[in-house]
N, C-alpha and C positions, 0 to 999 in steps of 0.2 A: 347360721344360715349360709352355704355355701352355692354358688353359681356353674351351673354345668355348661361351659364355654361351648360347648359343640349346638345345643338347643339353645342357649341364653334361657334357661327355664331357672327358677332359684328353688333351692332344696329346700324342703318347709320342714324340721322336727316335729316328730308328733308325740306327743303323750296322753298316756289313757291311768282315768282315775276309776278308782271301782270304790262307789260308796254311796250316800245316802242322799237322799234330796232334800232342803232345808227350805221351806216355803217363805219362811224370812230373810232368804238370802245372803244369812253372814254366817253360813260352813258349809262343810258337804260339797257336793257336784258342785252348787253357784261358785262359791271361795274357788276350787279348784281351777275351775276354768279360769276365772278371771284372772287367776297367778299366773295361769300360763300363758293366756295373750298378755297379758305385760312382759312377759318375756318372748314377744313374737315365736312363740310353740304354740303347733295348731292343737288344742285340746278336743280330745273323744271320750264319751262316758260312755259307762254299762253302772246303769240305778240299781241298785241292790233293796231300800226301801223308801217309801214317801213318807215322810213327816210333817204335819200341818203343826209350827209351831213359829214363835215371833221371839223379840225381844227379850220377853220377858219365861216362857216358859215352851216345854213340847208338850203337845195337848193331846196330838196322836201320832201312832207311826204303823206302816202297814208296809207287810214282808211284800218284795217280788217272788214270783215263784222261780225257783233254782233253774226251769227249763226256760225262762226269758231273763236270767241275768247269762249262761251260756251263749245263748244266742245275740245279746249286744258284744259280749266280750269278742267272739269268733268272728260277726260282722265286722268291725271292727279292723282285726290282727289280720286275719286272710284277706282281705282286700286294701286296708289302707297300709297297716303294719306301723309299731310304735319302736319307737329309740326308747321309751322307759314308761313305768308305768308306777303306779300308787294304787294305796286300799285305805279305805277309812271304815266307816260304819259299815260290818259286815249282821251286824242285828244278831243273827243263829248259828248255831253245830253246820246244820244243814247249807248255807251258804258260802257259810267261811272253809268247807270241808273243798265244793263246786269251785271256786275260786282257785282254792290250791291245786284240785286237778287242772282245770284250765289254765293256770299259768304253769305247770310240770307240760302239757299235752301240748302245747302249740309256745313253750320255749321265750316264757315272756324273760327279757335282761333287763337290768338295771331297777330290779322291782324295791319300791321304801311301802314301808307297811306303818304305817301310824296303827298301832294296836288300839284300835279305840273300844275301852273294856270297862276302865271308868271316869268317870268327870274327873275335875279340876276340883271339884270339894269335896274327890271319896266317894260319889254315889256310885255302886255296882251297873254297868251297864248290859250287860248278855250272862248267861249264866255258867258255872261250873262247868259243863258239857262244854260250851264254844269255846271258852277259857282254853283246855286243854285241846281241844283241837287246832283253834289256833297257834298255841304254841307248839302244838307237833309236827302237823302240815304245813303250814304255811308257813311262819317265819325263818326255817330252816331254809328257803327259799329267797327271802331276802338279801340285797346288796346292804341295805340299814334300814333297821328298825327305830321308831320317834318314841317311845314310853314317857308317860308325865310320870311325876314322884310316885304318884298308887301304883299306875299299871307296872313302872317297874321293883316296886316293892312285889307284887303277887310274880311277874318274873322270875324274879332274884330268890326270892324267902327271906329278903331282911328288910326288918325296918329302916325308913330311910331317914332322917332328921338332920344330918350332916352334909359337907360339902365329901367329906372322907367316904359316909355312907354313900352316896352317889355314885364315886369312884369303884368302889367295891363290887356295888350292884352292877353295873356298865360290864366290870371284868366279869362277872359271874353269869352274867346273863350272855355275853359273848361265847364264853367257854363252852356251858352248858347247850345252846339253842343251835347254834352251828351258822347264823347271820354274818356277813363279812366284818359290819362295823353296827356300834350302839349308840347313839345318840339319847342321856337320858334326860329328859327336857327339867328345866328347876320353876318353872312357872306356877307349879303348885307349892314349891317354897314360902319359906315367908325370909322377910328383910333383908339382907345384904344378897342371903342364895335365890331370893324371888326373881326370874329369868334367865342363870347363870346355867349353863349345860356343859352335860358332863360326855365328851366322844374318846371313844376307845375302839382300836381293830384290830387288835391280839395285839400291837407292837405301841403305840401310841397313845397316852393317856393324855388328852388334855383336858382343860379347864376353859369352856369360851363363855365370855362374859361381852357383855353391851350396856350402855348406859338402860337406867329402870326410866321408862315411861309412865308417868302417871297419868291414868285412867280407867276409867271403870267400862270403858266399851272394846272389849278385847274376845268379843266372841269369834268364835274362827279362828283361833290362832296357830292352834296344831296342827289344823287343817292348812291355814295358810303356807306354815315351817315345811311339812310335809311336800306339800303340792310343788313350793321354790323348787324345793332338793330336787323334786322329780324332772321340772322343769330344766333346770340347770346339769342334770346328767343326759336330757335329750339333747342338749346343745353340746353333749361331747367332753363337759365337764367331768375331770374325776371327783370321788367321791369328797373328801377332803375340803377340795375348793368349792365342791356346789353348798355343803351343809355353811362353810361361812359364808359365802354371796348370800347363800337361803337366809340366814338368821339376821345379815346386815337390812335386807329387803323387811320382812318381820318386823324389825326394829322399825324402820323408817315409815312403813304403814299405818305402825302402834299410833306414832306420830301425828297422825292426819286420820286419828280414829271418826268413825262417825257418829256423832250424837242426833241415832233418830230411834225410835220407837222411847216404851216407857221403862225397858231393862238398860242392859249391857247391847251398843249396838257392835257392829263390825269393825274391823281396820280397812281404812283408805286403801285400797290394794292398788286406784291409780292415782298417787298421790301426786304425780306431774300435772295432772290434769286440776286435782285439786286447790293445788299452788298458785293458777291461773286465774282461780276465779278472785 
């Protein structure tokens, strides 16, 4: 946040998530925003679908129509205008096609695409058709892309089971897809790689690790990773730096997760506040 000495007015970052609504409140549009005012970045959406789902399961989900996710996105970019932007649950062909025009047509920067394609346990989430449009339109468009272990296995074409396989797939999906940087997230790992992510940007392989938080309430959390990074490049952060600040933030959420409904609830996303009570 910088201060324009002539007005004394302070400059407010904006970022815009393009994704799904989560009636339960731990992913999607809620998660989003809320990572961004913790990082004082004023957050803007365009809803792509509603979902009536909780804790414990999604029960339903219902498409917007392509001509009202356009018109939130354009609303938006032409009058307020974002320093960066995100995508999550883009549901269809036909949305996730809308999106990548609209961020080519009006020059969205700084865009992280969390490819949200399958869960955290393997379940297929959009089908074959958005699959490949996704990966043709769209994340060619990206500054970095988030992949869990599956979505970046169906990326890649390779099995992933390793910290090695991880690495590989990162380069491969870099090479192939044309994104600046990959980030391939290990939270569908199991034991020592359970959290541990894999970042590469044609020059740079590393290996970032954080201590494992144990618990079972870690819904939103890709969404959370995502939303940081986006936040943290609105504040002028480069790439690099936002994805560790993003992942440390992640961590420390995991932390002060919150034990409510009767599944997996959310992460503490204002954990200062939580601390208080």
């Amino acid at each position: 946040m910088t201060t324009n000495k002539k007005t004394n007015q302070k400059f407010i970052p904006v970022a815009l998530t393009i994704a799904g609504s989560d009636s339960g409140g731990g992913a999607g549009i809620q998660t989003d925003l809320r990572t961004f005012a913790f990082h004082c970045v004023h957050g803007t959406s365009a809803i792509t679908c509603i979902t009536a789902q909780n804790t414990l399961d999604v029960i339903r989900v219902d498409a917007m129509p392509s001509e009202a996710v356009i018109a939130q996105i354009r609303a938006v970019v032409e009058d307020i205008g974002v320093q960066a932007a995100k995508t999550g649950m883009l549901l269809n062909q036909e949305i996730i096609s809308t999106v990548a025009q609209e961020v080519r047509t009006l020059q969205i920067n700084n865009l992280v695409v969390d490819p949200v394609m399958v869960s955290r346990t393997g379940a297929q989430l959009i089908d074959d058709d958005a699959v490949k449009t996704l990966r043709d339109e769209l994340i060619p468009q990206a500054a970095i892309i988030t992949p869990n272990r599956y979505e970046a296995q169906i990326l890649s074409g390779l099995e992933i089971v390793s910290l090695e396989d991880m690495q590989i797939a990162a380069e491969i999906i870099h090479k192939n897809l044309g994104t600046k940087a990959v980030l391939v997230k290990g939270g569908g790992m199991s034991g020592e790689l359970r959290g541990v992510d894999v970042w590469f940007d044609g020059e740079r392989l590393e290996v970032l690790r954080t201590k494992q938080v144990e618990t079972k309430n870690t819904h939103g959390t890709g969404c959370t990773l995502s939303a940081a990074i986006t936040a943290n490049l609105a504040l002028g952060k480069d790439l690099w730096n936002a994805v560790q600040e993003a992942k440390e933030y992640v961590t420390t959420a995991l932390t002060y997760s919150l034990d409510i409904g009767k599944g997996s609830g959310p992460v503490g996303h204002f954990f200062p506040l939580l601390e208080k009570r």
